[in-house]
C-alpha positions in Angstrom: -37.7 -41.7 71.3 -39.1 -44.7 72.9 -37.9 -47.9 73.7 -39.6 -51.5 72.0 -38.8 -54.2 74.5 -40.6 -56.9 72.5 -37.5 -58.3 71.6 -37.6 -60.3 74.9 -40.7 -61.8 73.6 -41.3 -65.4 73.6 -39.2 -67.3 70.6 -42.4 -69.4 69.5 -43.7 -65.8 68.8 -44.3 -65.0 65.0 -41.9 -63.1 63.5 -43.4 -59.5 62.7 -43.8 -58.0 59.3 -40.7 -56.7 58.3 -40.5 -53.3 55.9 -39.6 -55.0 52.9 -36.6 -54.8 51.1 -35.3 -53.1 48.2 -32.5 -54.6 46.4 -30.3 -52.8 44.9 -30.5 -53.1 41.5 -26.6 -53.4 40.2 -26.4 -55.8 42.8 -29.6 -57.9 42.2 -28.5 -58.5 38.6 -25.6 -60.2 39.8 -26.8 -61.8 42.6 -30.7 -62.8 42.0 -30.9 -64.0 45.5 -29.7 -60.7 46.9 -32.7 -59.1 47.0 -33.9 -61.3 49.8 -31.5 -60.4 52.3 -31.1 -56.8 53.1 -27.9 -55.7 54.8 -29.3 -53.0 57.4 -32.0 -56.1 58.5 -29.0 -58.5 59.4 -26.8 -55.5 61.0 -29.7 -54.2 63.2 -30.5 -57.6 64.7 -26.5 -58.2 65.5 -26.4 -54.9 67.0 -28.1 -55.8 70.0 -25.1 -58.0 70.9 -23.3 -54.9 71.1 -25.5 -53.2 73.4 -25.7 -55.8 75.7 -22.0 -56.2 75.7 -21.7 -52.1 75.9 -23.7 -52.5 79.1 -26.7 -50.6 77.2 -30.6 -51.3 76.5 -31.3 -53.5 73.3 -32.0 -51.4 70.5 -30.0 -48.6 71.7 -27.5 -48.7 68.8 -30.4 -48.5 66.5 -32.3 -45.5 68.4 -28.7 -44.2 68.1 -28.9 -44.4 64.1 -32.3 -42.9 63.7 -31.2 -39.9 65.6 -28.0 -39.6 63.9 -30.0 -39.7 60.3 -32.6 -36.9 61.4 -29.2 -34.9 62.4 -28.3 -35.5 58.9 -31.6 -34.2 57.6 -31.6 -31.6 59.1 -27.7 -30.6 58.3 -28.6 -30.9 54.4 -25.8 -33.6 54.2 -25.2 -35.7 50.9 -26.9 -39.3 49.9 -22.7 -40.5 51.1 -22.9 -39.2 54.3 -25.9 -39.9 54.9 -25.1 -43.5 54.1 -21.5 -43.3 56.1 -23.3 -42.2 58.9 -26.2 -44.6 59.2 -24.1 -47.8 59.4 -21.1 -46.2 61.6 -23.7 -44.9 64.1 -25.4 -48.5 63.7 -22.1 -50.1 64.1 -20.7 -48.2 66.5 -19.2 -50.2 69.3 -18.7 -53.3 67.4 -15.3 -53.3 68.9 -16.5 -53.7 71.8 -14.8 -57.2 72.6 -11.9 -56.3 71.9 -10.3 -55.1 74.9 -13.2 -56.7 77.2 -10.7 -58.7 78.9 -8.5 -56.1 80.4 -11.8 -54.2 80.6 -12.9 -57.1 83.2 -9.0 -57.0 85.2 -9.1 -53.3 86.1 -12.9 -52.8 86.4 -13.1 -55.7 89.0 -14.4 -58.3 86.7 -17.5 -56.6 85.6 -16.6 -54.3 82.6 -20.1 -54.2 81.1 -22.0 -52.1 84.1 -18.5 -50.0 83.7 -19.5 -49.2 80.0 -22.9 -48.7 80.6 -22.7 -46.3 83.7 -19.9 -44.5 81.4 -21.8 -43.7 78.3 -23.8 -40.5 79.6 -20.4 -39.1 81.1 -17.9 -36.1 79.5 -14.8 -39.0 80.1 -12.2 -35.9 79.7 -14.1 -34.4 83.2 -12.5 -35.9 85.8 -14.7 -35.2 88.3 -17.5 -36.8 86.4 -14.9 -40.1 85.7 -13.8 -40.2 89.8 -17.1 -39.7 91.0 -18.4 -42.9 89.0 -15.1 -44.8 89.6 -15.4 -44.3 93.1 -19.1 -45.0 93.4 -19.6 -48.0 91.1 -16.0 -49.7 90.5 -15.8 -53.2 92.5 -19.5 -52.1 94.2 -20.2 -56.2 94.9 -16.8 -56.5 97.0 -16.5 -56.3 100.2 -15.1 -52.6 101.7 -10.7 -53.6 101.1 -11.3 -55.3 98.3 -13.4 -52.7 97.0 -11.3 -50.0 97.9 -8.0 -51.9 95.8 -10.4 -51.8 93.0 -10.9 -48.2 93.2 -7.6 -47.5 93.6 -6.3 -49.2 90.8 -8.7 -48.3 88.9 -7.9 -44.8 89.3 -4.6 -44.9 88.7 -4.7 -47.3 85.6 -7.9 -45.6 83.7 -5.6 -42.8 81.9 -3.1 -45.1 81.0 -5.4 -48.0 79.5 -8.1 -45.4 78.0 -5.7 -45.0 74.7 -4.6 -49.2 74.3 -9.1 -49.6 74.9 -10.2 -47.3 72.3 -6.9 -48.2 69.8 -8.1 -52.1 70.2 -11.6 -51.2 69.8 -11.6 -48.7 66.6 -9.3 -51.3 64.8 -11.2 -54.2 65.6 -14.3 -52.0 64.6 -12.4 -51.2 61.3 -11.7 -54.6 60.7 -15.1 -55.8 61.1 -16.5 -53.3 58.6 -14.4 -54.4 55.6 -15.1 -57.9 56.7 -18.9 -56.5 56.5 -17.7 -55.3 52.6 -18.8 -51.8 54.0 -17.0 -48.7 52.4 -13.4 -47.2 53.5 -15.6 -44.4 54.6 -17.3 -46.2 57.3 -14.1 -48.2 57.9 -12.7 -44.4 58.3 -15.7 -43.7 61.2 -15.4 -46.8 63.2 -11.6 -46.0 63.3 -12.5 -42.7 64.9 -14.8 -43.2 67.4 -13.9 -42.2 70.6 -12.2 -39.2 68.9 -13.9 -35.9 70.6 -14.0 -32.2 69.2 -11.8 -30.5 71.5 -8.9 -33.6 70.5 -9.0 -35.0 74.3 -10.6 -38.2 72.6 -8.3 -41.8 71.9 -6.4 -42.9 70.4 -5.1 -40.3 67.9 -6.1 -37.2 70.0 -7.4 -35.9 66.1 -9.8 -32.7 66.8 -12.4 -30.3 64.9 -12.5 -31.3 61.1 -9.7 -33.6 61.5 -12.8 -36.3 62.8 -14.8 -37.4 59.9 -18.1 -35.9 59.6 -20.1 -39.3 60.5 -18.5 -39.8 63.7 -18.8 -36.1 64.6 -22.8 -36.7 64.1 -22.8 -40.1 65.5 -21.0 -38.7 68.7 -23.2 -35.9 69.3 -26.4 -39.0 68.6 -24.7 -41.1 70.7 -24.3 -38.3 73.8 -28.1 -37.4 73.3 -29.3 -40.9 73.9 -27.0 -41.7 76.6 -28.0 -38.4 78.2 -32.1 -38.6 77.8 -31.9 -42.5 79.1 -29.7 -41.4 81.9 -32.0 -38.1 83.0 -34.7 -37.0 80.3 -35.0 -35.0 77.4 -34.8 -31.4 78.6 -31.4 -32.6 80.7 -30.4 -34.0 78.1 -30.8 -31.2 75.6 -28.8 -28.8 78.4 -26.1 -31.2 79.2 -25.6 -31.8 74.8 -25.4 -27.8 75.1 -22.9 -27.8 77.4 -20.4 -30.1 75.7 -21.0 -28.3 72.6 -17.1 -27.8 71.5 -16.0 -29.8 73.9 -16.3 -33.1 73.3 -19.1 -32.6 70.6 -19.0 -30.7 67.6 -20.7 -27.1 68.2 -22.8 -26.8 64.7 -24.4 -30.6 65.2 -24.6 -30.4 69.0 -26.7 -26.8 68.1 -28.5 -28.5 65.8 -29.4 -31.2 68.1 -30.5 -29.3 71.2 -32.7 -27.1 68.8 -34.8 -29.8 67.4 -34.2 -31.8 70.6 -37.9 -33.2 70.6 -38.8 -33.8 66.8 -35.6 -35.5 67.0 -36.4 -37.7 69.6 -39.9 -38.6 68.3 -41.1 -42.5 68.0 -44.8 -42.7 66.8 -46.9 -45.1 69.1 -47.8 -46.9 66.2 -44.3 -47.3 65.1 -41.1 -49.7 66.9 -37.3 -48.8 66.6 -37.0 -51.8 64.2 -39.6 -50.4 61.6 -37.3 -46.9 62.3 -34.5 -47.6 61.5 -34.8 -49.6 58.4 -37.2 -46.5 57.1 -34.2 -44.8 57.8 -31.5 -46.0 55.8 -30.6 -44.5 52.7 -31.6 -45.6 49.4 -30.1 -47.7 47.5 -30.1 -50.0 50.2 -27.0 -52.1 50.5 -27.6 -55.9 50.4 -26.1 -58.9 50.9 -27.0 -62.5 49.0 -26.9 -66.0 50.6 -23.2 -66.7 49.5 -22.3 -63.5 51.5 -24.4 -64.7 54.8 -21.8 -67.1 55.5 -19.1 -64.2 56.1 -21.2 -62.0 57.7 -22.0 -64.8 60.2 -18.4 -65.6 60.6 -17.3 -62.2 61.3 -20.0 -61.8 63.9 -18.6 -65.0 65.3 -15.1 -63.9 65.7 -16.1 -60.5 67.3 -18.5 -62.6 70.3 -15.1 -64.8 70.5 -12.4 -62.1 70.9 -14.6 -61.6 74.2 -12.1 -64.5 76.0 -8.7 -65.6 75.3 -9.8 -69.1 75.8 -12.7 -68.9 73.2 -10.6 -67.3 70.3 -11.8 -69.7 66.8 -14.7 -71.0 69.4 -17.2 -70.4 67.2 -15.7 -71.0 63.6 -14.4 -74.4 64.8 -17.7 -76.0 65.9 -19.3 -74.0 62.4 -16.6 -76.3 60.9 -17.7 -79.3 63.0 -21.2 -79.0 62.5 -21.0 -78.6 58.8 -18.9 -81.6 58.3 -21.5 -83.6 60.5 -24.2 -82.2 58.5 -22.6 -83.6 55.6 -22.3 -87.0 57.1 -25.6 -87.4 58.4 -27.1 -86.6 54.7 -28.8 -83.3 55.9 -30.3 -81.3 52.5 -28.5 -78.5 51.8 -30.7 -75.7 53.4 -30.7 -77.8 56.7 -26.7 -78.3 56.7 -26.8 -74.6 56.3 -28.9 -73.3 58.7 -26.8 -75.5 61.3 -23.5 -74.1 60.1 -24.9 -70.4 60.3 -26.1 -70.7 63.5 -23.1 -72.6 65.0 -21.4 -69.6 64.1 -23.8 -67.3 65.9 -24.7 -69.3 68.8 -22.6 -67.5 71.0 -23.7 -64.0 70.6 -25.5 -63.6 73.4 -21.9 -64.3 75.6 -20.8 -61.1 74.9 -23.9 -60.3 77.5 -22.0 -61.4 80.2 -19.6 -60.1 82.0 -15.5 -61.8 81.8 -15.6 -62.0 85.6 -17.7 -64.7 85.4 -16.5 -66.4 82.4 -12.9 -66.4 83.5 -13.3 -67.6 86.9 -10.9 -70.4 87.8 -13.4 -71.7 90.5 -17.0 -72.3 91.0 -19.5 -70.4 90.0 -21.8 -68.9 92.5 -25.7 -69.6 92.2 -26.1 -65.8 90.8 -23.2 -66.3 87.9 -24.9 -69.5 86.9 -28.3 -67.4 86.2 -26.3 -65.2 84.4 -24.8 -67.6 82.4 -27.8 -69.7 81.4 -29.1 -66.8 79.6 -26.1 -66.5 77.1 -28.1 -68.7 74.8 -31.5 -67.0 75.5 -29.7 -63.6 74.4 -28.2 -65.0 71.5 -31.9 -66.7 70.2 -33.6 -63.0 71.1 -30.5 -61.7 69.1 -31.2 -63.5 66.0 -34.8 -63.6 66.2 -35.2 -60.2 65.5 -33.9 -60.1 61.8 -36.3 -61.6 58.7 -33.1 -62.9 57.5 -31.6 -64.7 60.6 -34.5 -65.6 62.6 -35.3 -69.2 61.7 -31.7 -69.4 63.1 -32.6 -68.3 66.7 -34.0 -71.6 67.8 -31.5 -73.7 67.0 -28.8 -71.6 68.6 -30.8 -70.9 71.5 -30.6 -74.5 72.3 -26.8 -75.6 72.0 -27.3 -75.6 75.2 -30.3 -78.2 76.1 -29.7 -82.2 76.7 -31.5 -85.1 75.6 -32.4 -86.0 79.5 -33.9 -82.1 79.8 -30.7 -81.2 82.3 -29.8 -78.7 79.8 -30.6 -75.1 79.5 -32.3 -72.3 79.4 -35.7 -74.2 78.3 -34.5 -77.6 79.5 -36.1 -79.3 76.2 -35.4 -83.0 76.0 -35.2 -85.7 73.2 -38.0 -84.6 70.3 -38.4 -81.3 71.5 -34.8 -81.0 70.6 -34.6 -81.0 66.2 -31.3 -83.0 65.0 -29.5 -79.6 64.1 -29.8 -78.5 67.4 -28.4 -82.0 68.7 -25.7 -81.0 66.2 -24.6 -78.0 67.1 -25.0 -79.4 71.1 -22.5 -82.1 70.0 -19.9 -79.8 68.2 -20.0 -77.0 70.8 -19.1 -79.8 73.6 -16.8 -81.0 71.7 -14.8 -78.0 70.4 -15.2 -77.1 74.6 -13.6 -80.5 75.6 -10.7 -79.9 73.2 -9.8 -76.3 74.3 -8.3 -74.6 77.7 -10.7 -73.3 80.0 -9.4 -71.1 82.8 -10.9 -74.2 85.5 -9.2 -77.1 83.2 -7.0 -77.7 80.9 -8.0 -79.0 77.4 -8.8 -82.7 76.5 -6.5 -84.2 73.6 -8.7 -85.7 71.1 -9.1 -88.9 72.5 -10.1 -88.4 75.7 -12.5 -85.8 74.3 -14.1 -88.7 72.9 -14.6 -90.7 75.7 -16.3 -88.1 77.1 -18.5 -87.3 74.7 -19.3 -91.1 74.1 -20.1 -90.9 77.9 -22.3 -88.2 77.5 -24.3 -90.3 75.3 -24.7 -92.9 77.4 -25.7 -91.4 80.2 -28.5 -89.8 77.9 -27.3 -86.1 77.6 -26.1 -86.2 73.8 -27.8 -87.4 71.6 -25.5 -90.7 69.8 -26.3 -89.9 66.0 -25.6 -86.5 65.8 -22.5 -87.0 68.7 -21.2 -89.8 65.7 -21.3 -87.4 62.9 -19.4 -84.6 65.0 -16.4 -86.8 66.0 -16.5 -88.4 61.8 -16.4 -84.9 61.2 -13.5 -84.0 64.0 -11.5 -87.2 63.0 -10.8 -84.7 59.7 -9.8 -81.6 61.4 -6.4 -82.1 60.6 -5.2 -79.3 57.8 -2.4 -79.0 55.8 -1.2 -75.6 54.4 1.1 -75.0 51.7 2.4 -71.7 52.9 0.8 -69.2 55.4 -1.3 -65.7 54.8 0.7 -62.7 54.3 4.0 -64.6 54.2 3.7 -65.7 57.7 6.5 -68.4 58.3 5.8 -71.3 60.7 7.7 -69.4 63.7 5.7 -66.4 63.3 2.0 -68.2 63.4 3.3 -69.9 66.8 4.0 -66.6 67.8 0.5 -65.6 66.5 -1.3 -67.9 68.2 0.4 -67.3 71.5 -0.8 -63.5 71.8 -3.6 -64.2 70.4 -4.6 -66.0 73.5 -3.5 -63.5 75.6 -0.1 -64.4 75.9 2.7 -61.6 76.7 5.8 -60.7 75.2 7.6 -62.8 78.1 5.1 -66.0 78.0 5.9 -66.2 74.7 9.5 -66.5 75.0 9.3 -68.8 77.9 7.3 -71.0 76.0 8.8 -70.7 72.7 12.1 -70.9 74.4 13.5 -67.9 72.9 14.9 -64.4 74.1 11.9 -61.6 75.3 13.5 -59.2 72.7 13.4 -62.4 69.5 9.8 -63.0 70.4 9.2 -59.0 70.6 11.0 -59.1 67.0 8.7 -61.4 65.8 5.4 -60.0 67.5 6.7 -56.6 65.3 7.0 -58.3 62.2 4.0 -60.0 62.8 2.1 -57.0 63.2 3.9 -55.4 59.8 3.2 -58.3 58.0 -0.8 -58.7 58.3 -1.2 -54.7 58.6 -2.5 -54.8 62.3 -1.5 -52.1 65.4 -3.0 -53.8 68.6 -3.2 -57.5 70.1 -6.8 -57.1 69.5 -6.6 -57.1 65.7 -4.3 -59.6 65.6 -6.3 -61.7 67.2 -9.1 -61.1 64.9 -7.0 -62.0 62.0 -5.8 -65.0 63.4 -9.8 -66.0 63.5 -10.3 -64.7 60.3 -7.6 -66.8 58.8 -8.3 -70.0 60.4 -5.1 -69.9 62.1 -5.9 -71.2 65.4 -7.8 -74.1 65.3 -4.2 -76.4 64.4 -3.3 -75.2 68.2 -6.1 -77.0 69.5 -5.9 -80.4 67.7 -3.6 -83.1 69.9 -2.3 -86.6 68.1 
């Protein structure tokens, strides 16, 4: 099944034709404007952020689904399943932030190539697993360095595999209710690095204890890792030989049998076209007044990525709306900024944590890397009907009025006032936060700056007015907390959801390590989460971090 790369194509490129969409009909009636925006269109596009953050080709999540459907086919499965199974194999490592940051500690600072050189390996052969470690962990270091990486690496894998794939699957799970997706796929994303033979995370479940979709999806998943990694006919032998193992015998049999129709991609066709032609009917869709939480769920997953960055995204959302508002933008204008302020980090889960969480300077290399966050998250939005007209202006929340910006290094017209917008709200929401090479700006001096930056030509002054109007009302009053959270408890919240540990948060809070691991527990009972991960994630979901951030 081949590969379309044309997703790297130039943004000024028209947008292709797109299979059209067919509402579903229940929800049309309630929702006229539903129709317009189908669901599997919006979640194909996003899941290229999750390759690139799993280390893997773009599109490979979607190749991933159209294999996992013709395994379907061909299994006879029900119009449920089939459905189950199309947006967990789709969805399948949107996790993937979640645990990123550990991910980046014991793998060296580089946990993407980690993920990607793992995917075609059997993880419970450990001669497969120290081979890799030993060959790729900590490969830019020089030899000591190198060999404490591999060191630690071995001996910490075992240990951290189960907290990984528990943060990941309840993140995942998270996201897909956030997505309004069923329990059923909820159930899947939960499971997914579950394995046959029950030597999978977190829950070690096994044979018909996995749900059926992730026992297809796994065996999709193998037999695209394994074809990029060495061919089809490898691939079909090595899917064999886990059969029962890690894969489920009957599906694994079914895909090393029809190995090649499976695999198929007509020339005339792309993996785009695929996939949608691929989803069951009736397709699920989503209206305009839903767009808004499917953009702010993808915002918080890019954002879990860093402590530091935790609310990023739905803070300079909030911004740029409320300086849309003040600068009289119409109403599809103020929209379009909002949406894309909430997406205009995607492509940051690209990149690896080394390099954002480096105290000191960057090298040349991890500024290269780093001025393509915005190009990924433009390429990233560009491919969806629904979200492309939302590409340009988050691929240049980067760029400055004098052309010292990046990664096109516009200047002045060639910049369109949203863009300045969002420019002005990311800097700003930047300024006010910790960084792991400074510490946060309090509101006033985050002014200065940014009326500095306007002088010296870099922001441009209207649009940096109407984001500090619009900052000047941040302040929020509550009348109680989610979930019966008491003021205590959301310090607490806040504190671990940066990253803090059970002791950081005593020292800080000034109370005893066991109070604050009392209150992390009822915490955790309270909003119905397991790991630090999800917790996180509600904290962003609930708005509850941005107070931390606002100084008198």
């Amino acid at each position: 099944m081949g590969r379309s790369m044309d997703w790297m194509g130039s943004s000024e490129d028209a947008p292709r034709e797109r299979p059209k969409a067919t509402a579903d009909t229940t929800t049309s009636r309630r929702d006229p404007e539903a129709a317009r925006l189908r669901l599997a269109d919006i979640l194909a596009a996003l899941s290229i952020s999750t390759d690139l953050g799993h280390g893997q080709a773009p599109e490979t999540a979607m190749r991933v689904c159209v294999v996992a459907m013709r395994l379907a086919d061909l299994l006879g499965l029900s119009a449920g399943d089939r459905a189950c199974i199309y947006f967990a194999a789709l969805l399948r490592h949107i996790g993937c932030t979640a645990y990123a940051h550990e991910e980046a500690e014991l793998f060296a600072g580089d946990e993407i190539s980690i993920r990607g050189g793992v995917a075609p390996l059997d993880t419970a052969n450990p001669r497969e697993i120290v081979g890799f470690t030993i060959s790729n962990v900590g490969s830019h270091l020089a030899p000591l360095p190198r060999a404490v990486a591999v060191a630690k690496a071995l001996t910490r894998t075992p240990r951290t595999m189960s907290d990984l794939a528990a943060s990941n699957c309840e993140v995942g799970s998270m996201m897909a209710r956030r997505l309004d997706l069923p329990d059923s796929v909820q159930t899947a994303l939960n499971q997914v690095y579950e394995r046959w033979d029950g030597k999978g995370w977190p829950r070690r479940l096994s044979g018909e204890g996995l749900c059926l979709a992730v026992r297809v999806v796994t065996v999709a998943d193998a037999g695209i890792a394994l074809v990029d990694a060495a061919g089809v006919e490898p691939a079909r032998d090595a899917v064999g030989r886990r059969a029962g193992g890690m894969l489920d015998p009957e599906i694994a049999a079914t895909f090393s049998h029809h190995c090649s129709s499976i695999l198929e991609q007509p020339h005339e066709e792309d993996t785009w076209e695929t996939v949608l032609a691929s989803e069951p009917e009736p397709y699920r869709t989503a209206g305009e007044t839903r767009l808004d939480g499917i953009c702010r769920a993808f915002a918080d997953m890019a954002d879990l990525k860093l402590t530091f960055t935790r609310g990023h995204s739905s803070e300079v959302a909030r911004l740029s709306a409320g300086a849309a508002s003040h600068l009289g933008l119409d109403p599809t204008e103020a929209a379009n900024v909002t949406r894309a302020a909430f997406l205009h980090d995607l492509g940051r889960v690209a990149i690896p944590n080394g390099v954002w969480e480096k105290a000191g300077r960057l090298s040349a290399s991890d500024w290269e890397r780093v001025r393509l966050h915005p190009y990924y998250s433009e390429r990233i939005l560009c491919r969806s009907g629904a979200l492309a007209h939302l590409g340009p202006i988050a691929g240049m929340h980067h760029e400055r009025q004098d052309g010292s910006g990046y990664h096109r290094q516009l200047s002045k017209a060639a910049i369109p006032l949203p863009a300045r917008v969002l420019a002005a709200a990311d800097t700003y929401q930047a300024l006010t936060s910790d960084r792991p090479y400074r510490v946060a700006c309090d509101a006033s001096e985050a002014a200065l700056m940014m009326e500095t930056e306007v002088a010296e030509g870099r922001l441009d002054a209207q649009a940096v007015a109407a984001v500090l109007t619009a900052a000047g009302h941040s302040k929020k009053t509550r009348s109680a907390w989610p979930d019966g959270l008491t003021d205590r408890e959301v310090e607490v919240l806040r504190l671990i959801a940066r990253g803090a540990s059970q002791k950081e948060v005593g020292r800080q809070l000034v109370i005893s390590h066991r109070t604050a691991a009392h209150h992390i527990q009822h915490i955790y009972d309270k909003v119905g989460v397991a790991t630090r991960a999800a917790a996180a994630m509600y904290a962003m979901e609930h708005d509850l971090l941005a107070e931390a951030r606002w100084r008198p």
